[in-house]
N, CA, C and O of each residue as an XYZ file, in Angstrom:
864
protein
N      90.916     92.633    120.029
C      92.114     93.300    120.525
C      91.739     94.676    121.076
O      90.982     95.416    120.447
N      92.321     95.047    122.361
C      91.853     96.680    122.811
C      93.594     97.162    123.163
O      94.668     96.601    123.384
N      93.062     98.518    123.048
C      93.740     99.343    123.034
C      94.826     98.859    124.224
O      96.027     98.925    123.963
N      94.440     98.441    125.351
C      95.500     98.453    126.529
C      97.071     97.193    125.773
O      98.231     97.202    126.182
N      96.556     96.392    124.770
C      97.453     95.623    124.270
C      98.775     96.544    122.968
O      99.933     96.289    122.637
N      97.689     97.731    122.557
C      99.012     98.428    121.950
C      99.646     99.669    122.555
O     100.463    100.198    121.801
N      99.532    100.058    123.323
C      99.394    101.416    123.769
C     100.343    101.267    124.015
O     100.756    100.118    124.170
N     101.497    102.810    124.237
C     102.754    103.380    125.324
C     102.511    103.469    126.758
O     102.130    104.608    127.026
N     102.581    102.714    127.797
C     102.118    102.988    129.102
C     103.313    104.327    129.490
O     104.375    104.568    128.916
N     102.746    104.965    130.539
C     103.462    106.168    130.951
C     104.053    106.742    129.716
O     105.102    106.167    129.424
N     103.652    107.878    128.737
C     103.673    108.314    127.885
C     105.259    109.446    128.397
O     105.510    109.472    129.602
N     105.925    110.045    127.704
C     106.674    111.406    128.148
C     105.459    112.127    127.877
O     104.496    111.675    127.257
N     105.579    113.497    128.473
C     104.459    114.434    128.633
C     105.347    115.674    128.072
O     106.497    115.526    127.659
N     104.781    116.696    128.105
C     105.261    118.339    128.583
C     103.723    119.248    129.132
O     102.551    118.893    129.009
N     104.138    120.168    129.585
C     103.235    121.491    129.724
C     103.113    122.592    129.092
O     103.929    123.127    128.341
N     101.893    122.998    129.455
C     101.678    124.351    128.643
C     102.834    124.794    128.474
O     103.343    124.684    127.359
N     103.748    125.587    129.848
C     104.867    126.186    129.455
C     105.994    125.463    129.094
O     106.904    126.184    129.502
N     106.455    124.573    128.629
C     107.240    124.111    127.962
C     107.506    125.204    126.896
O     106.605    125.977    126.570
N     108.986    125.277    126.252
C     109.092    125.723    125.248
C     109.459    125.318    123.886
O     110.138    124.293    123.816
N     109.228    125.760    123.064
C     109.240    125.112    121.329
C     110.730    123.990    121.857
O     110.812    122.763    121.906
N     111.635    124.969    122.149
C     112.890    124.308    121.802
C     113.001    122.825    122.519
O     113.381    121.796    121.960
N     112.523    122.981    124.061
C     112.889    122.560    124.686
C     111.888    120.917    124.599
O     112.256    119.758    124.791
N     110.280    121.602    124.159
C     109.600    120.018    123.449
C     110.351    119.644    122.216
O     111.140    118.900    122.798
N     110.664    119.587    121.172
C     111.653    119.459    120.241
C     112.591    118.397    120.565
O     112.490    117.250    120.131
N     113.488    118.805    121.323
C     114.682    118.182    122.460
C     114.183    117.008    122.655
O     114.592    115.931    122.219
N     112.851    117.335    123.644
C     112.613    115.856    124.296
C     112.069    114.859    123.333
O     112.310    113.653    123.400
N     111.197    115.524    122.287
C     110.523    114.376    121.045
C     111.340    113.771    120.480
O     111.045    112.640    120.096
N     112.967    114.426    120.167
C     114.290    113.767    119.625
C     114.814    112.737    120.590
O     115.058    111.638    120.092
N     114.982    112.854    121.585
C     115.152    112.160    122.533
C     114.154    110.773    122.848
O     114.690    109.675    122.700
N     112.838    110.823    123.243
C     111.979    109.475    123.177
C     111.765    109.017    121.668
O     111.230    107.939    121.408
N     112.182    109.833    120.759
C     111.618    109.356    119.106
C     110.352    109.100    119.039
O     109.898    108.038    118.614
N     109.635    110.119    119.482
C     108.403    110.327    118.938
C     107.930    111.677    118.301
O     108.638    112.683    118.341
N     106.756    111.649    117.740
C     106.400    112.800    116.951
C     105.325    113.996    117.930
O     105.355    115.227    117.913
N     104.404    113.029    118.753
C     103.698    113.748    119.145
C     103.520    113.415    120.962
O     103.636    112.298    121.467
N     103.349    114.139    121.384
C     103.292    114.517    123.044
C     102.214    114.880    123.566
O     101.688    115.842    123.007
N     101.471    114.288    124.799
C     100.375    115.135    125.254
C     100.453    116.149    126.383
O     100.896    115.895    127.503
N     100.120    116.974    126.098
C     100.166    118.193    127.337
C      99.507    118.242    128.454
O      98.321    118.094    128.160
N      99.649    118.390    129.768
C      99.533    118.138    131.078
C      99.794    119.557    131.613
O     100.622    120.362    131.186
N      98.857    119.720    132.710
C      98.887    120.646    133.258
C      99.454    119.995    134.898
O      99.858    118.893    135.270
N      99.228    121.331    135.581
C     100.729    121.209    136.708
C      99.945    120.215    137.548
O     100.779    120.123    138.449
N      98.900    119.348    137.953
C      98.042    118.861    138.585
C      98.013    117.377    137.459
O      97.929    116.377    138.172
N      98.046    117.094    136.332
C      98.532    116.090    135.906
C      97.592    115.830    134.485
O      97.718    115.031    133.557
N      96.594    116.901    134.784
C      95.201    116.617    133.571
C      95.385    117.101    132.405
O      95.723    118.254    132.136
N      95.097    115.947    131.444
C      95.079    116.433    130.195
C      94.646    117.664    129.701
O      93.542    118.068    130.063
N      95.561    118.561    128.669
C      94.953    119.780    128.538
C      95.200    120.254    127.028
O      94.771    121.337    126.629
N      95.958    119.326    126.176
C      96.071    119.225    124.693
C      97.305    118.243    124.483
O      98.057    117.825    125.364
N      97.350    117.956    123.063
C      98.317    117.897    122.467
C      98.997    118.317    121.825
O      98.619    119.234    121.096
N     100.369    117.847    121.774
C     101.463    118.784    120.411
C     102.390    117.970    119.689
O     103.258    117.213    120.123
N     101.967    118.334    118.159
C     102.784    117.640    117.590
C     104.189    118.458    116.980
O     104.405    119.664    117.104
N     105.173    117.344    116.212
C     106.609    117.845    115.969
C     106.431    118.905    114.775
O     107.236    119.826    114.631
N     105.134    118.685    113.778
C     104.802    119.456    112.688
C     104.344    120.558    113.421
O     105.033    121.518    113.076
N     103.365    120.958    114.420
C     103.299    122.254    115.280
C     103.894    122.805    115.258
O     103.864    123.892    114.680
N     105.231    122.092    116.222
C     106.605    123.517    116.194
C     107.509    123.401    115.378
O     108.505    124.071    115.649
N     107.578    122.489    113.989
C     108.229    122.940    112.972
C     107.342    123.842    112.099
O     107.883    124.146    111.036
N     106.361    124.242    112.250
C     105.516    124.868    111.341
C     105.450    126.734    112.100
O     105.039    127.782    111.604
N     105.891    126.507    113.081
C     106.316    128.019    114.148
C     107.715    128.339    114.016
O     107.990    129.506    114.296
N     108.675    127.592    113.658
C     110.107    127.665    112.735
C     110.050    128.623    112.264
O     108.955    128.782    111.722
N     111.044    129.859    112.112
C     110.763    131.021    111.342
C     111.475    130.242    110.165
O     112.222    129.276    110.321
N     111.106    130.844    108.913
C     111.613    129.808    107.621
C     112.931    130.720    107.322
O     113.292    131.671    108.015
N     113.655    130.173    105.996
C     115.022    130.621    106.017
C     114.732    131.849    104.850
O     115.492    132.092    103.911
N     113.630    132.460    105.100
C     113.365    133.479    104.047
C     113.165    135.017    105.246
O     113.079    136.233    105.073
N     113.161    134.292    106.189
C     112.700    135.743    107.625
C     113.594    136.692    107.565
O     114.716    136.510    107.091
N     113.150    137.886    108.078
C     114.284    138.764    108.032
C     115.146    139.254    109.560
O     115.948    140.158    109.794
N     114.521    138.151    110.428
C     115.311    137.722    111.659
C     116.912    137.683    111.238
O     117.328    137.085    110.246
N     117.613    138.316    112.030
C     119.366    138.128    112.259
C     119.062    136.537    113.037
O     117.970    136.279    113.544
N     120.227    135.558    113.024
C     120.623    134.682    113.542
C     120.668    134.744    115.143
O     120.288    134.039    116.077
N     121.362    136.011    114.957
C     120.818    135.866    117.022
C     119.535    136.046    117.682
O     119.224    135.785    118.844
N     118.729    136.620    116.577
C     117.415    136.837    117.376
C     116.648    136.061    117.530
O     115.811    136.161    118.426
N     116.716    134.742    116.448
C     116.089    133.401    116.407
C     115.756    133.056    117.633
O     114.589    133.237    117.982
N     116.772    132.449    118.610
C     116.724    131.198    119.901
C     115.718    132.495    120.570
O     114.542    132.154    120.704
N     115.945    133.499    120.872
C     115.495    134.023    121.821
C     114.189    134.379    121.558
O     113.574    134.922    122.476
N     113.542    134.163    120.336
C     112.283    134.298    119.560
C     111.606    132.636    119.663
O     110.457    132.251    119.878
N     112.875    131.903    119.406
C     111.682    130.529    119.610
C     111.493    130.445    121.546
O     110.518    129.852    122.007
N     112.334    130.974    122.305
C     112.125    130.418    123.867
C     110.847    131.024    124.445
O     110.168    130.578    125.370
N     110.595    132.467    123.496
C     109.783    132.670    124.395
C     108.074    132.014    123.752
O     106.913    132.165    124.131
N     108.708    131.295    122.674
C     107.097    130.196    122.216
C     106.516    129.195    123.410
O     107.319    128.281    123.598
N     105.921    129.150    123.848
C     106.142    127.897    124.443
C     104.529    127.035    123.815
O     103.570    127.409    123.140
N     104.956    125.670    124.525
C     103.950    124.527    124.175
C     101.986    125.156    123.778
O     101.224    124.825    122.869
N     101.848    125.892    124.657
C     100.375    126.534    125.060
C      99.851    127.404    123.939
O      98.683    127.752    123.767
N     100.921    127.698    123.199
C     100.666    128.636    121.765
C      99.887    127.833    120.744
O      98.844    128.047    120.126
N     101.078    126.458    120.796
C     100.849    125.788    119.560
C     100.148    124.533    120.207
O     100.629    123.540    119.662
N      99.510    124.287    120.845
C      98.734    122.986    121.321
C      97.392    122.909    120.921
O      96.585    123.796    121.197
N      97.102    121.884    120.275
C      95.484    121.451    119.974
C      94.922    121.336    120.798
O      95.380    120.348    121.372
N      93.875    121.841    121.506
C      93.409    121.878    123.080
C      91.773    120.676    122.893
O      91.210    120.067    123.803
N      91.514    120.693    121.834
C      90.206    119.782    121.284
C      91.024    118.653    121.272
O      91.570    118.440    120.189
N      91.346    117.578    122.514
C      91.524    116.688    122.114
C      90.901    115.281    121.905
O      90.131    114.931    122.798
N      91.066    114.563    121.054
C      90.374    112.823    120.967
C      90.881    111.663    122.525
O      92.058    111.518    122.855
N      90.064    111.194    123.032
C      91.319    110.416    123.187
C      90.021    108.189    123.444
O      88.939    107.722    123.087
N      91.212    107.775    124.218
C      90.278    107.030    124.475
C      90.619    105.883    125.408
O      91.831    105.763    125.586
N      89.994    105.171    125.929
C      90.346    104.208    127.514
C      91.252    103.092    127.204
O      91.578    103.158    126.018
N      91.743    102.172    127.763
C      92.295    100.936    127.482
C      91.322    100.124    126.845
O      91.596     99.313    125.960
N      90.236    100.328    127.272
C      89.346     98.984    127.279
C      88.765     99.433    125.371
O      88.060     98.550    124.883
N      88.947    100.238    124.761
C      88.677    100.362    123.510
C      88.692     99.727    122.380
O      89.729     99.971    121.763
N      88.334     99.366    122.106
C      88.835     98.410    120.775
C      89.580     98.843    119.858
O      89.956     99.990    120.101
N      90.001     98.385    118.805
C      91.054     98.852    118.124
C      90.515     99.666    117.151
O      90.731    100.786    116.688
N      89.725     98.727    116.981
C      89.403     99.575    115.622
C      87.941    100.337    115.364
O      87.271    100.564    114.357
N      87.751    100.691    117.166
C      86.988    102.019    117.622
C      87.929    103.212    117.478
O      87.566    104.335    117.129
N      89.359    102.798    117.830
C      90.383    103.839    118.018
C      90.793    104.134    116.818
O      90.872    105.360    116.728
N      91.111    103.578    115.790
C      91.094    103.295    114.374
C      90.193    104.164    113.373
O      90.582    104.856    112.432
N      88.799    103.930    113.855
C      88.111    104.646    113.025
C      87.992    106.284    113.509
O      87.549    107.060    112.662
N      88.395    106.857    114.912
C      88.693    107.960    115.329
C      89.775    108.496    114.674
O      89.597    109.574    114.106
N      90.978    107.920    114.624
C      92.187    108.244    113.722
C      91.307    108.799    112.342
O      91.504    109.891    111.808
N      90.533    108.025    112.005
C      90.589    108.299    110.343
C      89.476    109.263    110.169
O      89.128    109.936    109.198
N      88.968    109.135    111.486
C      87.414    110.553    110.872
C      88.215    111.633    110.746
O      88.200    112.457    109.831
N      89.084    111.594    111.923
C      89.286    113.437    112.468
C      90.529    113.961    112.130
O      91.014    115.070    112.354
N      91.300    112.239    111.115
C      92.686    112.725    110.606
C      93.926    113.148    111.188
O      94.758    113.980    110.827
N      93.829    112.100    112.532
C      95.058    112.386    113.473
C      95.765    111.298    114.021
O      95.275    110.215    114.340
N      96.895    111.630    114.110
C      97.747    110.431    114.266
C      97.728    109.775    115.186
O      98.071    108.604    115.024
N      97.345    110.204    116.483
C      97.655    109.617    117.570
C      96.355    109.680    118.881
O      95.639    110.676    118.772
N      96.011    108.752    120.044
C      95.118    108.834    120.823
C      95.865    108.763    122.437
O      96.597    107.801    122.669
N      95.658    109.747    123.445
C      96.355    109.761    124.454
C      94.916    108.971    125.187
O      93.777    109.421    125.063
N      95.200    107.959    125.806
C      94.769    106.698    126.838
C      94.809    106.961    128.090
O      95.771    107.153    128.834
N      92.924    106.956    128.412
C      92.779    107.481    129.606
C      91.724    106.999    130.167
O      90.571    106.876    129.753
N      92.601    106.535    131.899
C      91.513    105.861    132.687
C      91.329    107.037    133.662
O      92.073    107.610    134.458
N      89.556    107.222    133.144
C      89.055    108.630    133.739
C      89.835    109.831    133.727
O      89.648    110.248    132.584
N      90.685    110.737    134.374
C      91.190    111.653    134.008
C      92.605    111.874    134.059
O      93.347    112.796    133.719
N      92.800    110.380    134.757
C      94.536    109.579    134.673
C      95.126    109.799    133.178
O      94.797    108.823    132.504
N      95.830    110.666    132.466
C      96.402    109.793    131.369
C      97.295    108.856    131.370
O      98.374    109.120    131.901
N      97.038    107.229    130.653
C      97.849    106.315    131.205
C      98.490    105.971    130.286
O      99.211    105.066    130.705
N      98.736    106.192    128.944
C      99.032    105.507    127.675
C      99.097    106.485    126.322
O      98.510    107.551    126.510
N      99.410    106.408    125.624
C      99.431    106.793    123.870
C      99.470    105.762    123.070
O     100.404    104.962    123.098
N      98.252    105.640    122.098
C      98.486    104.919    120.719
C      98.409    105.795    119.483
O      97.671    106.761    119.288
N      99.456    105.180    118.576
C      99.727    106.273    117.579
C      99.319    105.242    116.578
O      99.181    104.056    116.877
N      99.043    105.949    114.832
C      98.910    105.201    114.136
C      99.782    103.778    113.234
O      99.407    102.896    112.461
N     100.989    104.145    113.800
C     101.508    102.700    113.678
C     101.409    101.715    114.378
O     101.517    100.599    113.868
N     101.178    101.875    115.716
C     100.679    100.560    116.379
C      99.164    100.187    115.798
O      98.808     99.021    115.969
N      98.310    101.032    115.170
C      97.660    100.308    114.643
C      97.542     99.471    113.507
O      96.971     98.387    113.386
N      98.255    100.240    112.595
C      98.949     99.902    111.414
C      99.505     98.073    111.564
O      99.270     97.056    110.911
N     100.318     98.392    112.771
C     100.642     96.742    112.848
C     100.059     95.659    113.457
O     100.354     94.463    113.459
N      99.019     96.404    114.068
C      97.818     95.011    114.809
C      96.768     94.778    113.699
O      96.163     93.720    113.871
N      96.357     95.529    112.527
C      95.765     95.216    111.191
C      96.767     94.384    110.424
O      96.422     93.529    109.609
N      98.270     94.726    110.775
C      99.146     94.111    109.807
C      98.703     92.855    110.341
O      97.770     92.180    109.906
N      99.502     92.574    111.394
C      99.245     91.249    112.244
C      97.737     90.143    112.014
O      97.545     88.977    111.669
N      97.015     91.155    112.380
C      95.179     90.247    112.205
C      95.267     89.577    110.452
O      94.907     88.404    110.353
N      95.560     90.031    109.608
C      96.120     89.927    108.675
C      96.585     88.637    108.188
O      96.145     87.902    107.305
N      97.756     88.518    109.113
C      98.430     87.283    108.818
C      99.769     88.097    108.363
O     100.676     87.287    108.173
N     100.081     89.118    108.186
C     101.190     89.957    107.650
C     102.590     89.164    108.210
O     103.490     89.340    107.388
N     102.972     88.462    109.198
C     104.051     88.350    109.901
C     104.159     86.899    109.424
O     105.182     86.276    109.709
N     103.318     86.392    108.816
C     103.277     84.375    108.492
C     103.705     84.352    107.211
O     103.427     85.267    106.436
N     104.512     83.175    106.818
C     104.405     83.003    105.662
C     102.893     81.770    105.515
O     102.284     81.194    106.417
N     102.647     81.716    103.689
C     101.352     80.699    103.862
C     101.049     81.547    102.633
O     101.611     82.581    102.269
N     100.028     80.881    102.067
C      99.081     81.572    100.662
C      98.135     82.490    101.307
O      97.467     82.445    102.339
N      98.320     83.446    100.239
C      97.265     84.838    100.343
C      96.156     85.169     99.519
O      96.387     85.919     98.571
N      95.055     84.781     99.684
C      93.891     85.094     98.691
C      92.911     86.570     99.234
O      92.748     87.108    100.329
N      92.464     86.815     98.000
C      92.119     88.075     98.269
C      90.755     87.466     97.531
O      90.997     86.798     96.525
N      89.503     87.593     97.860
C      88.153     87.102     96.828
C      86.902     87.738     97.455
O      86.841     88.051     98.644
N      85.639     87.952     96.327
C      84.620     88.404     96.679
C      83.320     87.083     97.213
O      83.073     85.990     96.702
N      82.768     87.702     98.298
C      81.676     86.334     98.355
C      80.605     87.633     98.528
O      80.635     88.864     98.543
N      79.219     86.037     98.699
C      77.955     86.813     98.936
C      77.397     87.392     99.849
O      77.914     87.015    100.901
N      76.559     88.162    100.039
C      76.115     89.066    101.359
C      75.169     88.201    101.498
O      74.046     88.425    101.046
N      75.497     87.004    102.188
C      74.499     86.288    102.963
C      75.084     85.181    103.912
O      76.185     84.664    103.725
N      74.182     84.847    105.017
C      74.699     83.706    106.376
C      75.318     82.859    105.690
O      75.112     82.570    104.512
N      76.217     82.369    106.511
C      76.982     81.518    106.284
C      78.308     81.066    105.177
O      79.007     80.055    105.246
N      78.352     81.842    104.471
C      79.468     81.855    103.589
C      81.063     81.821    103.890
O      81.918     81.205    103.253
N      81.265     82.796    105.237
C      82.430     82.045    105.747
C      82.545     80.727    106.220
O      83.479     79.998    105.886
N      81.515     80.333    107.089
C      81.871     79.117    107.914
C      81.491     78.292    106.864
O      81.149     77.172    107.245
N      81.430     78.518    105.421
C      81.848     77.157    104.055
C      82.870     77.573    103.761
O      83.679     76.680    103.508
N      83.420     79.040    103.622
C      84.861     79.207    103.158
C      86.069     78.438    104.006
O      87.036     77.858    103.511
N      85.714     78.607    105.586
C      86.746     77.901    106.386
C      86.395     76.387    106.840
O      87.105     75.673    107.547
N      85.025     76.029    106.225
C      85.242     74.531    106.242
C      85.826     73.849    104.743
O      86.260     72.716    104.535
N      85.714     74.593    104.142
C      86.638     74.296    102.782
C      88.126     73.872    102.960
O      88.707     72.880    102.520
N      88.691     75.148    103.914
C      89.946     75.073    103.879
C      90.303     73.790    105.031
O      91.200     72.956    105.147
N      89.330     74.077    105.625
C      90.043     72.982    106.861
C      89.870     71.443    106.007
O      90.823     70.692    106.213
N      88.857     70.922    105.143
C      88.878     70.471    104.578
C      89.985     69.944    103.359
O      89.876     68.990    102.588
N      90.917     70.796    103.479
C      92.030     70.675    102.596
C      93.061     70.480    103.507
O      94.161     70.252    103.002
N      92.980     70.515    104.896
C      94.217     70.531    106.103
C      95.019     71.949    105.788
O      96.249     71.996    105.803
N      94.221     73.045    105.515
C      95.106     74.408    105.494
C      94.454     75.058    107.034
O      93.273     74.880    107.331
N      95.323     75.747    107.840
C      95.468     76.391    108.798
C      95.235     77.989    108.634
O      95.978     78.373    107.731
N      94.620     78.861    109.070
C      94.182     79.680    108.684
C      95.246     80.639    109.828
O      95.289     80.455    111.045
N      95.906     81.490    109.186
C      97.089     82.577    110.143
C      96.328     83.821    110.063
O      96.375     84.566    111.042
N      95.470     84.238    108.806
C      95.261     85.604    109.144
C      93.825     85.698    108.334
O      93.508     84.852    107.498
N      92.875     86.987    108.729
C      91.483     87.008    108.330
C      91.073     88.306    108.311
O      91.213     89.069    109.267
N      90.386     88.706    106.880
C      89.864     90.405    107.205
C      89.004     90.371    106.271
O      89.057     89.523    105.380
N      87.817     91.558    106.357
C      86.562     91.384    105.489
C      86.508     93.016    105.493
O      86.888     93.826    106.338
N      85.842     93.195    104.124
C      85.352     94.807    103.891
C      84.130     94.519    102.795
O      84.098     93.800    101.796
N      83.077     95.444    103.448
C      82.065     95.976    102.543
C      81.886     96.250    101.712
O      81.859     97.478    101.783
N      81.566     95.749    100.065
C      81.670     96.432     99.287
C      80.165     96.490     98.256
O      79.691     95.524     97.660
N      79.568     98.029     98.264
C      78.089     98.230     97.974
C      78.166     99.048     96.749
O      77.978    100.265     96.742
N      78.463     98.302     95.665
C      78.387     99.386     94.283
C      77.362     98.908     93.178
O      76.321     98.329     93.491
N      77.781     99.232     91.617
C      76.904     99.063     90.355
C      76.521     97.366     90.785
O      75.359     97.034     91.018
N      77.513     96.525     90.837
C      77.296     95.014     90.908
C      76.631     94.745     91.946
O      77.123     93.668     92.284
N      75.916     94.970     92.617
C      75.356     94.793     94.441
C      76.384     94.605     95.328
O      77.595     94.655     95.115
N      75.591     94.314     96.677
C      76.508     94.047     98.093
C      76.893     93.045     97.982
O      76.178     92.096     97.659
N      78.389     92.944     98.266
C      79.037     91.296     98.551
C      80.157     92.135     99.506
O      80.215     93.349     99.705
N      80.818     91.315     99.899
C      81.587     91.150    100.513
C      83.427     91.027     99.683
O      83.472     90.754     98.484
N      84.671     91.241    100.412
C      85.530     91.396    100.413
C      86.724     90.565    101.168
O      87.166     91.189    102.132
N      87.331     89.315    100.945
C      87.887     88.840    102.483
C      89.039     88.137    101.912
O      88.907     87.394    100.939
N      90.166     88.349    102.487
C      91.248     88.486    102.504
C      92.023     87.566    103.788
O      92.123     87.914    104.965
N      92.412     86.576    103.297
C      92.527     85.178    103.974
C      93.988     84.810    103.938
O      94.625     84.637    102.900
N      94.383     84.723    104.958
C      95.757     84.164    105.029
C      96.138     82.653    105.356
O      95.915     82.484    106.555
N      96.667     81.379    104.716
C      96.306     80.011    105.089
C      97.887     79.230    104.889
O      98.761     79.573    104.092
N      97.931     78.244    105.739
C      99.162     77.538    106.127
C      98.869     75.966    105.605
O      97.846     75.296    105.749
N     100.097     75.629    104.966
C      99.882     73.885    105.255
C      99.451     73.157    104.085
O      99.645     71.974    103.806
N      98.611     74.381    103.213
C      98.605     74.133    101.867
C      98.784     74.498    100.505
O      98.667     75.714    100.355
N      99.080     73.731     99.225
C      99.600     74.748     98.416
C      98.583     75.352     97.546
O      97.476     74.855     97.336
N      99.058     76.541     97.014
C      97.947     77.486     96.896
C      97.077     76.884     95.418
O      96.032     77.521     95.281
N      97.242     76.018     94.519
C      96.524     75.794     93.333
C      95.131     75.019     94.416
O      93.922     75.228     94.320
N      95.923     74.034     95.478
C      94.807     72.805     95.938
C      94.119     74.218     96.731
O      93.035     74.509     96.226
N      94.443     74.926     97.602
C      93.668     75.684     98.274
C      92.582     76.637     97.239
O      91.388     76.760     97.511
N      93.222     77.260     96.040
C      92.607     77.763     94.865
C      90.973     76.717     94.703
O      89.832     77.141     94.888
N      91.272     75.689     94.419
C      90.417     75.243     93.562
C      89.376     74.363     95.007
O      88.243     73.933     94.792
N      90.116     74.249     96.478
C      88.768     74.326     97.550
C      87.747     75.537     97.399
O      86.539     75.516     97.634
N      88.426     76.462     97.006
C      87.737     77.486     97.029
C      86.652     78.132     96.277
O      85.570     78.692     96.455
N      87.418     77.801     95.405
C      86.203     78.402     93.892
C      84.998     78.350     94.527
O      84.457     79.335     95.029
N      84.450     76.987     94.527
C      82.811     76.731     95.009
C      82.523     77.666     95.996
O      81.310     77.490     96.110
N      82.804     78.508     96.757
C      82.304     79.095     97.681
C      82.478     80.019     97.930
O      82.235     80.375     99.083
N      83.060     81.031     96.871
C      83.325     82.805     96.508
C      82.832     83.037     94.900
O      82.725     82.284     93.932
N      82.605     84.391     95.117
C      81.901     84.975     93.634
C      83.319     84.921     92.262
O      83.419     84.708     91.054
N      84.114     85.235     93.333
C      85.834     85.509     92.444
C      86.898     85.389     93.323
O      87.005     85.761     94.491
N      87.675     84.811     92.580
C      89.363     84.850     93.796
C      90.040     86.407     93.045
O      89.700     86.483     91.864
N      90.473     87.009     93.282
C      90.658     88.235     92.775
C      92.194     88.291     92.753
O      92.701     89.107     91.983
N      93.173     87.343     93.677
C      94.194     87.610     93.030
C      94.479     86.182     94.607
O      93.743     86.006     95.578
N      95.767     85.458     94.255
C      96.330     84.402     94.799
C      97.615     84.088     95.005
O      98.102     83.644     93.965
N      98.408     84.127     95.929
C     100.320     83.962     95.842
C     100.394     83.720     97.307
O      99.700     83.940     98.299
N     101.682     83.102     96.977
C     102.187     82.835     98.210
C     103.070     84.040     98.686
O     103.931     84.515     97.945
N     102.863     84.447     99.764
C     103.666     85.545    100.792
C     103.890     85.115    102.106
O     104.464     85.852    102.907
């Protein structure tokens, strides 16, 4: 799966000079949190998020009068509070190239760009739901969660097992796991068509442990 399948095509934008109030407005308006900033020629030049300019909010402890507020947030604008270091990344990305950028650098969102076009935004819930999805999250069917061995071939016996039982496989995910017990593996299997004791006991033979089993 790449990025061009989750992304926002034509994103809303603002500019440097935008002001607090007036990005605010528009993020309420598209219901989003975060915006990328564009300069007057069209090129990316940061982002801004809704925590930015709620965090430039004078708090209700200031010793600002009420009228001086608006005229204190207008003259903020976007260019104050914009992250100018930004991430971003192409359509053609994979997901969970874009995925693991989210999680190094601890940010929610990637503005999508062919060459210096910005064409798109993916935020972390669209990724959230293409892991949900790969998953099997949206199927009903039995859910096993089990450890196998760090060696060839162990899936293609896990899924000739199942096919072997006439179960249909909706969803599939694997994680690394290198501790006190050695390397094995982690995989998390979503399956249709059969019930989960007969699918249970295809299985045994060909994982270290089923670690937990139900239908969802």
């Amino acid at each position: 799966m790449l990025i061009r399948e989750l992304m926002i095509p034509k994103p809303a934008v603002v500019t440097p000079h935008t002001t607090m109030p007036e990005a605010l407005k528009l993020m309420k308006e598209k219901h989003v949190h975060r915006m990328p900033v564009v300069d007057a020629h069209g090129a990316l030049v940061g982002i801004i998020s809704e925590t930015d300019l709620h965090n430039a909010t004078p708090s209700s402890a200031t010793l600002l009068s009420f009228w001086e507020i608006p005229t204190l947030l207008a003259k903020i604008t976007v260019e104050m509070l914009m992250v100018k270091d930004v991430a971003t990344v192409t359509e053609d990305t994979p997901v969970e190239d874009a995925a693991r950028v989210m999680a190094d650098r601890n940010i929610g969102s990637l503005p999508v760009m062919d060459g210096k076009h910005l064409v798109g935004m993916v935020n972390q819930n669209d990724i959230f739901r293409a892991f949900m999805e790969l998953l099997g999250g949206r199927r009903k069917g039995v859910r096993i969660w089990a450890t196998t061995a760090d060696r060839k071939g162990t899936i293609a016996e896990i899924t000739s097992a199942i096919t072997a039982v006439s179960g249909d496989i909706v969803g599939l995910g694997f994680r690394e796991v290198a501790d006190a017990k050695g390397a094995r593996w982690e995989i998390t299997i979503k399956v249709q068509d059969v019930p989960k004791d007969k699918l249970v006991a295809a299985l045994k033979p060909h994982v270290l442990e089923i670690l937990d089993a139900r239908e969802s």
